[in-house]
C-alpha positions as CSV (number, residue, x, y, z in Angstrom):
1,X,1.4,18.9,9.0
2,X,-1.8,19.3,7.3
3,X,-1.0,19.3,3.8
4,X,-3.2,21.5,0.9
5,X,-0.6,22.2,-1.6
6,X,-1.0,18.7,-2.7
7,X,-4.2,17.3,-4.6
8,X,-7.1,15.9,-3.1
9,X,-7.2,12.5,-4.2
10,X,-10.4,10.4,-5.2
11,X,-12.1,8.1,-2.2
12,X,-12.8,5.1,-4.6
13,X,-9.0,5.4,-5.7
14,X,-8.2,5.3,-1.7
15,X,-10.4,2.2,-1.3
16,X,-9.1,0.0,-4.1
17,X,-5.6,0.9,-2.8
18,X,-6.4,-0.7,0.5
19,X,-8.3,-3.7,-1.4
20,X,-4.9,-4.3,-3.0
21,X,-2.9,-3.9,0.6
22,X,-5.2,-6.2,1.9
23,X,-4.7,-8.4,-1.0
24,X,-0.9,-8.2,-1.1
25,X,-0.9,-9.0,3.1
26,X,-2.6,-12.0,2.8
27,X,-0.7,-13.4,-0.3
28,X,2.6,-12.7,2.1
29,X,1.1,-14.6,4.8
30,X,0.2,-17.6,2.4
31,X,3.1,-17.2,-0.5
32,X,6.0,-15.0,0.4
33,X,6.5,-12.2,3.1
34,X,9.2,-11.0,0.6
35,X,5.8,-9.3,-1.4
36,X,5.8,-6.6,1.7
37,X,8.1,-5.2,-0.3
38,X,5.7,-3.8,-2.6
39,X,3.8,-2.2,0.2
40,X,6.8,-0.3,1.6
41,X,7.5,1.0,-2.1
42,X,3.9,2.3,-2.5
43,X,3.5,3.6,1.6
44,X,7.1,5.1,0.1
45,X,5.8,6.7,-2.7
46,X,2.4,7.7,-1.8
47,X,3.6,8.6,1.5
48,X,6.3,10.9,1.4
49,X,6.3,12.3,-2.3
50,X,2.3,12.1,-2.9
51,X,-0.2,9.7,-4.5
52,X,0.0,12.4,-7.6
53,X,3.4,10.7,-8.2
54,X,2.5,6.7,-7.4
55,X,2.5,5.0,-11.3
56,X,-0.6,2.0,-9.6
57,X,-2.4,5.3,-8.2
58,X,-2.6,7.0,-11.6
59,X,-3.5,3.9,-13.0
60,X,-6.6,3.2,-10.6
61,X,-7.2,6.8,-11.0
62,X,-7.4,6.5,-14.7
63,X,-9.4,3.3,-14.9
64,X,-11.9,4.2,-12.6
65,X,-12.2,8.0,-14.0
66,X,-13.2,5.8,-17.1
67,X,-16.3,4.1,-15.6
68,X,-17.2,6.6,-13.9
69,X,-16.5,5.1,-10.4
70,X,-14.1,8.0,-8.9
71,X,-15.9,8.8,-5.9
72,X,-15.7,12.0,-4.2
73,X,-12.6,14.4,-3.4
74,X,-11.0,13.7,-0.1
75,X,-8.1,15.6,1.7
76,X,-4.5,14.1,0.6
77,X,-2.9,15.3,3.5
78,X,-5.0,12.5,5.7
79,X,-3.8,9.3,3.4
80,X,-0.1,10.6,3.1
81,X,0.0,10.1,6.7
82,X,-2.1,6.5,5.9
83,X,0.7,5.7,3.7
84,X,3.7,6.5,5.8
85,X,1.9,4.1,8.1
86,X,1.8,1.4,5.5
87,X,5.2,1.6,4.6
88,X,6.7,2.0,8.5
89,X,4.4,-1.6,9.3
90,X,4.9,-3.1,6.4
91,X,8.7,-2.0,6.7
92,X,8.4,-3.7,10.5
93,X,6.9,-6.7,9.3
94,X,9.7,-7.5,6.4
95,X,12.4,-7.0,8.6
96,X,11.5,-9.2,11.4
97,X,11.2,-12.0,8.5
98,X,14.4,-11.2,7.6
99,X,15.7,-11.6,10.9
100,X,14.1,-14.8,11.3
101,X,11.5,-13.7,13.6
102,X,8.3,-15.0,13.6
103,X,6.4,-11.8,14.9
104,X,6.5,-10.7,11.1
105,X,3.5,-11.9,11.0
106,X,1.6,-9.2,13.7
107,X,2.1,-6.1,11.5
108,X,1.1,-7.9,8.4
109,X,-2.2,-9.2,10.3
110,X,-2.9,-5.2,11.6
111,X,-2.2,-4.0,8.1
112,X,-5.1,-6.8,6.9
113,X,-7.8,-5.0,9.7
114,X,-6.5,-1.6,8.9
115,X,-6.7,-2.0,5.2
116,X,-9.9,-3.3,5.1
117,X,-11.3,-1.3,7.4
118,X,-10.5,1.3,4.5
119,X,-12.1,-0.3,1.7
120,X,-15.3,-2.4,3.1
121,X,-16.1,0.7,5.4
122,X,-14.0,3.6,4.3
123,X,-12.8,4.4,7.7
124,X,-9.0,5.0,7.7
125,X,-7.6,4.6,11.5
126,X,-4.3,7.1,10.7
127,X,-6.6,9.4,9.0
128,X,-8.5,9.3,12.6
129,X,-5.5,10.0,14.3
130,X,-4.0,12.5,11.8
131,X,-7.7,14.5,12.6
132,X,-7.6,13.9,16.3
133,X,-4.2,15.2,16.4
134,X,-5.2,18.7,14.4
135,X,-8.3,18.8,16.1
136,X,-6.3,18.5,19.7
137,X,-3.1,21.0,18.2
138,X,-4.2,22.8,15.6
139,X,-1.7,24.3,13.3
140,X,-0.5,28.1,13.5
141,X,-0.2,30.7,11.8
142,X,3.3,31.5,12.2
């Protein structure tokens, strides 16, 4: 569902986001898998009640407002759906570890190309799909 009655959030906010996903994926894969669990709490969060609610987002939203480093405005709707993603893989990921599995290691390793994807070339694969998807069914007017 395309969502306006949310606020846009800032692309530069969106990126460092994804630098820190990227960041927290590879410390699993070296430290502890058991840090996923801070990427299914922020996919959680950002996801399905809003980035306008995440504490780290306000945060990175403040400190870059500060310097100036914001970006521009981008549709919220789009990264929701980004974050649901994040928290379903990274969801995926924790509980094969916990089952003993050693496929944990396959979501984490998409969430690394998807993640950076975001911040070194600000293209967001769900945010593709999400568009592709409105684009194919667009929304009604019921």
């Amino acid at each position: 569902m395309l969502r306006f009655d949310i606020p846009q959030v800032w692309s530069n906010v969106i990126r460092l986001e994804a630098l820190v996903s990227t960041l927290v994926c590879v410390l699993a894969l070296l430290v502890s898998p058991w840090l996923l669990g801070l990427l299914i709490l922020q996919g959680a969060v950002r996801g399905f009640i809003g980035h306008h609610r995440c504490p780290s987002h306000l945060l990175w939203k403040a400190a870059l407002a500060r310097v100036g480093w914001s970006g521009r405005k981008e549709d919220a709707g789009a990264k929701m759906f980004a974050n649901k993603m994040l928290f379903f893989a990274s969801s995926i990921s924790l509980g094969l570890y916990a089952a003993g599995s050693g496929l944990w290691v396959v979501p984490a390793l998409a969430l690394i190309v998807l993640a950076t994807a975001e911040w070194a070339l600000s293209f967001c694969a769900a945010c593709w799909v999400y568009g592709a998807w409105y684009r194919r069914f667009p929304p009604t007017g019921a």
